[in-house]
N, C-alpha and C positions, 0 to 999 in steps of 0.2 A: 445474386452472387452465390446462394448457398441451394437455392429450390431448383432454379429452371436453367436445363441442359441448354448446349450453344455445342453447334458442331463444328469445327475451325479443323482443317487439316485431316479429315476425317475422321476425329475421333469427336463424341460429343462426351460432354460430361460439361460438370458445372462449372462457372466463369472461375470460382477459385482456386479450382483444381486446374483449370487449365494457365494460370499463373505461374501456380510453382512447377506444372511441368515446363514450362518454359523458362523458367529459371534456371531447374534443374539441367535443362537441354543446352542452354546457352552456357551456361556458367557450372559443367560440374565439379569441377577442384575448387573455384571459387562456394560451393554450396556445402563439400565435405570440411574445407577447412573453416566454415562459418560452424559447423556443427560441433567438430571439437574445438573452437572458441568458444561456444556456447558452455559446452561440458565445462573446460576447466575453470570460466566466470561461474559457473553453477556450481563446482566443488569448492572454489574459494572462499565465496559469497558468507556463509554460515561462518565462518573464520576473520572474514572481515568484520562480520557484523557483532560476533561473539553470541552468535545463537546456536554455536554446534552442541553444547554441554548444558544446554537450557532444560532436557528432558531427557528420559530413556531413547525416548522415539528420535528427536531431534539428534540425540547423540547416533543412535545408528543409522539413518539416514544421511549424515554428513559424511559418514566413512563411505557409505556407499555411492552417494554420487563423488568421492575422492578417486574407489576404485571407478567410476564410471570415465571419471576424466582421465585413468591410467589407461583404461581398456580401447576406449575409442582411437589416443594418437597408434596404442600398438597395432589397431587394426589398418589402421587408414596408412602407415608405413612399412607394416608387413615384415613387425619383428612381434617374435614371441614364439612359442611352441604351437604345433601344428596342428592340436585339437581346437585353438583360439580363431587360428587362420584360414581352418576349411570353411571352403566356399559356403556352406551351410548350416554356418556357425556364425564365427564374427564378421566375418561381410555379409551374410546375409541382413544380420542384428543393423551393421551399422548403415543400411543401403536401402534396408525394408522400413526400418525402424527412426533410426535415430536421426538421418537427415529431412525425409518428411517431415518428422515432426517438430524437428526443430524450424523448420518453415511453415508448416501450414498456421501454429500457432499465433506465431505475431500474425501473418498475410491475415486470418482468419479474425484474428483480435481486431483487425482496423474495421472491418466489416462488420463484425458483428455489432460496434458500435450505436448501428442506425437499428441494430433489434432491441439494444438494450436502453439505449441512450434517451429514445423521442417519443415515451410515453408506451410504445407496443407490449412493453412488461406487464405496465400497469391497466393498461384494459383489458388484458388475457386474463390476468388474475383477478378480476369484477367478474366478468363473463363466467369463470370457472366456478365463482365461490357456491352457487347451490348445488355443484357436481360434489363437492369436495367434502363434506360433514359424513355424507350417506355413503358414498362410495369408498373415501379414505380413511374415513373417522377420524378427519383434521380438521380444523379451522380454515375457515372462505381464504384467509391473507395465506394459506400455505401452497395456495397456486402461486403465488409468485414466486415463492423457494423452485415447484418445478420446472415453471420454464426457467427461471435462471440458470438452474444447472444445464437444461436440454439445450439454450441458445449460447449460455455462457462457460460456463466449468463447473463438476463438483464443488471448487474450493469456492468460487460464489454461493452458491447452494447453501453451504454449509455456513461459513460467516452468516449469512442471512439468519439458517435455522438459530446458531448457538446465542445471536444476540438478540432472535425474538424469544428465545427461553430464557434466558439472563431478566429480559425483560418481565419476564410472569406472564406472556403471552399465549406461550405453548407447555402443558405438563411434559413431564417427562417422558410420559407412552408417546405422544405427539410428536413430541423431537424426537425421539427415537425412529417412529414411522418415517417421520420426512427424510432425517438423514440415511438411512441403510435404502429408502424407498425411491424416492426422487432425486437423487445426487449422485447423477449420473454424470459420464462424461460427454462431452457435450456434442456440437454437429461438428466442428472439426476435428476431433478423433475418429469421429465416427468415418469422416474421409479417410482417414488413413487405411483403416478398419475393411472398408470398401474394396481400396485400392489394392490394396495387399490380396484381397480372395475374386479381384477381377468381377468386383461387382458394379462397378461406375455404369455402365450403361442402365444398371437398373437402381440408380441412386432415391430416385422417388419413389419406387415402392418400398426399399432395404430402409430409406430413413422414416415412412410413417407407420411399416410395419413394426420397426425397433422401438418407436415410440408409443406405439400400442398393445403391443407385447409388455414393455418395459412395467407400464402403468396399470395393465390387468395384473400381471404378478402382482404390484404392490397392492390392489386391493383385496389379493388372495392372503398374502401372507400377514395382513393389519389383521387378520379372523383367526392366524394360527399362532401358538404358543413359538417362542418367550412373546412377541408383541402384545400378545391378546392381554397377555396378564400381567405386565407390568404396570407399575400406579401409576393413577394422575395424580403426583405429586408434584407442588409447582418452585421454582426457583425460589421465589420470594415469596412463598408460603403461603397464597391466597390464588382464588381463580377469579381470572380477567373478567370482565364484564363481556355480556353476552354481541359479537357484533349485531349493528343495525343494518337493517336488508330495505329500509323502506325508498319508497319511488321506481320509476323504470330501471331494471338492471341495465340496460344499454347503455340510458344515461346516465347515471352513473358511471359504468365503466368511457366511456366518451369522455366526461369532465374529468375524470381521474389520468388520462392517456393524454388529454388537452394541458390540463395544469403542471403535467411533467413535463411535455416539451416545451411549455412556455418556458419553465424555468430552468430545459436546458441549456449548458453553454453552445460557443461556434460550434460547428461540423470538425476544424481543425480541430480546436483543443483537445476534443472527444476522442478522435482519432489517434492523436497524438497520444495522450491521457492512457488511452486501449492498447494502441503500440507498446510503450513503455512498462505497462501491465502484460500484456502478451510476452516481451523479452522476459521479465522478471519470472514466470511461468516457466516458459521453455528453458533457465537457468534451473529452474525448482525441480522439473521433471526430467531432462534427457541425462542428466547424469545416472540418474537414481532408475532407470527404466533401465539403461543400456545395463548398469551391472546386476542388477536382481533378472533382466529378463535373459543376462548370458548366465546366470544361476539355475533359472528354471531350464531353458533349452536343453544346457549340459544337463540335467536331474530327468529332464524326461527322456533323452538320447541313451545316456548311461545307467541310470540306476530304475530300481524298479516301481517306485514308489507312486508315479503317476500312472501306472499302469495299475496297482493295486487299486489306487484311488478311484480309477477310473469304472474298476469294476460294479461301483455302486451306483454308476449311472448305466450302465451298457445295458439293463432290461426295460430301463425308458426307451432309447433309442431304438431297439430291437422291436418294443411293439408295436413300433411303425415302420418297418422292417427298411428301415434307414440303412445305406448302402455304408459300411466301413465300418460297422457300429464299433464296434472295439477302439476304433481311432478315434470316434466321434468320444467316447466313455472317458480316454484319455486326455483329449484336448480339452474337454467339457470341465476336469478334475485341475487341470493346470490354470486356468483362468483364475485359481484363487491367488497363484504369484501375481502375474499380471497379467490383464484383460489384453494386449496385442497376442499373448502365446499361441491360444487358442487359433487363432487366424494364420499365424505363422507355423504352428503344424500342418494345419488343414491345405494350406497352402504348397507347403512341402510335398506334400502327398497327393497333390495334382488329383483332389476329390471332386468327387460330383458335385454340380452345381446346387443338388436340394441338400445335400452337408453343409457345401459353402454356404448358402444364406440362413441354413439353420443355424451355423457357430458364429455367422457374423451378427446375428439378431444375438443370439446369448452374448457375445462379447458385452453387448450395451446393456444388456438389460440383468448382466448377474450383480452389476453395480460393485461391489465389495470385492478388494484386491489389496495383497498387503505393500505392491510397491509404490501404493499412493493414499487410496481414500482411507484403509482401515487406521492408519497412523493419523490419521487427518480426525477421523472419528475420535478415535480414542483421544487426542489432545485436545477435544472439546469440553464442555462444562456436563456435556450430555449423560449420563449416568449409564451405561450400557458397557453389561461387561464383555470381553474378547469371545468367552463360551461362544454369548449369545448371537455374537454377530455373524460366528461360524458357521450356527446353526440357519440361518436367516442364508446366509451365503447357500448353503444346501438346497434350502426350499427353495432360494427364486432360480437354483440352474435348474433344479424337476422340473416347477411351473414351468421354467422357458420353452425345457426340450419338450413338455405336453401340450402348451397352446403354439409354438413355431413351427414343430415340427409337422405338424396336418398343411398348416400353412404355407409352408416351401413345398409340400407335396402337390400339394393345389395349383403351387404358380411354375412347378418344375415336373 
């Protein structure tokens, strides 16, 4: 569903992409109007729940998917003022953005199921652990935080990290690494990601180059300051015991992969189970994306500020004499709103194919974006302050633009 292309109709791309495009194709009123249903159950939700005033973060966050639930019907009925309603603006947002996503996630959530569900977590993370000490300077059990995030979501990712810390599992330096490093967004953003910069035909080389990219940065930036030098100070004040490595790693990861699917439930409940967690998602996310990424679009259309930003990237790109670079410097600077921006510039601007796969490999792999994970971060137990995380945001778009960029040269 999510690796191996299928060509139907002549386009090839993967079985789950080729769903919602027929979704999309069959039903599109029926798809727009599921979208802001989505938004105003997402802006309500916190209101219902009484979790809008629970925190800073929480508090602005729920205003913002409120305006996201105002912004989507104005667009999708084609009132408001005319800077909301050009074509490459708010229909762009709500047409590029906000209806994919609010579809691929559940589609994606039932599937993803049979990655997370039937043990494949748990033998990945066996097989990983002698990679994981040397290379990330984490703990064997923190491959399982990474593919959570890479098959699952960030906010798995991170649930995971903040209650192995809680635990006395991981010091502080260690969660901190996993979370800014491996808590990513997952393979279905990454469709979105794709689709947006007309990258689907080359979905298998975009998703294991983003994942290899994603994961050298982080053992770059585990070696560079704030990481390097923050303590291992641990939750409950004592370090875990050392794990045990003994017997075949295979078998072990085998009984560890075997003993979870034993004790998974049916294929329904799971699915069901994943369904219902995927809406809840796409409620969490489309609101809060649509109004912060028509914040960032208008800021970087109008004002100057990502194009200053941008200029502290533009003599990476340039020493690979990367075709746009100024647009590449600005796109690269706006990914710290939201990780779509970036692709939806680049998009815009009808770029070259070695841009397009260079911004769609940085979208994944700068990780850090304040219209989701950085407030996600922060409302953690994890001790890392905003500075730092900004700082880390910096280094992994260098890293990206310095190991992607040779690499889209190579394949474009």
């Amino acid at each position: 569903m999510f690796f191996f292309p299928l060509t139907l109709g002549g386009n090839s791309t993967i079985p789950v992409d080729h769903i919602i495009t027929a979704i999309r194709n069959s039903l599109p009123g029926a798809s727009a109007l599921y979208a802001i249903a989505v938004m105003v159950a997402g802006a309500a939700a916190p209101f219902l729940r009484k979790t809008w005033n629970r925190s800073t973060t929480d508090l602005v966050f729920s205003f913002a998917k409120v305006a996201g639930a105002v912004i989507g019907p104005m667009i999708y009925f084609k009132i408001g003022p005319a800077w909301l309603l050009d074509p490459g603006v708010g229909p762009f947002l709500f047409s590029k953005l906000a209806i994919p996503v609010g579809l691929v996630i559940p589609i994606g959530s039932l599937f993803l199921a049979f990655l997370v569900g039937f043990g494949l977590l748990e033998f990945t993370g066996v097989l990983m652990t002698p990679v994981m000490r040397p290379v990330f300077r984490t703990p064997g059990r923190s491959a399982i935080d990474a593919v959570a995030s890479f098959v699952g979501s960030y906010s798995v990712g991170l649930i995971i990290t903040n209650n192995v810390y809680r635990q006395g599992k991981y010091s502080a330096r260690e969660a901190a690494i996993i979370a800014t490093g491996f808590s990513t967004v997952s393979a279905t953003f990454m469709l979105i990601v794709a689709k947006t910069l007309g990258l689907m035909e080359e979905w298998g080389t975009f998703f294991w180059v983003s994942m290899a990219v994603t994961f050298a940065v982080t053992a770059v930036t585990t070696r560079l300051w704030p990481l390097a030098s923050m303590a291992d100070s641990y939750y409950t004040g004592r370090a875990p015991e050392e794990e045990t490595t003994q017997g075949s790693l295979f078998a072990r990861a085998w009984k560890e992969g075997l003993d979870t699917a034993a004790g998974a439930p049916s294929v329904a409940s799971l699915m069901a189970s994943n369904l219902k967690e995927g809406l809840n998602m796409a409620m969490a996310v489309i609101p809060s994306i649509t109004s912060i990424g028509l914040l960032g679009l208008l800021a970087a259309n109008h004002t100057p500020i990502f194009d200053i930003l941008g200029y502290a990237f533009y003599p990476f790109f340039k020493l690979f004499s990367m075709p746009e670079a100024l647009l590449a410097g600005k796109a690269a600077a706006v990914s710290l709103a939201e990780m779509f921006l970036p692709a939806i510039l680049v998009a815009k601007a009808d770029a070259p194919m070695v841009l397009r796969f260079t911004m769609a490999v940085l979208c994944i792999s700068e990780i850090l974006f304040f219209s989701a994970i950085i407030p996600c971060i922060v409302g953690t137990d994890i001790p890392i302050k905003m500075g730092d995380i900004l700082v880390i945001w910096f280094e992994r778009v260098v890293l990206t633009i310095l190991i992607a960029s040779p690499i889209a040269m190579l394949l474009y």
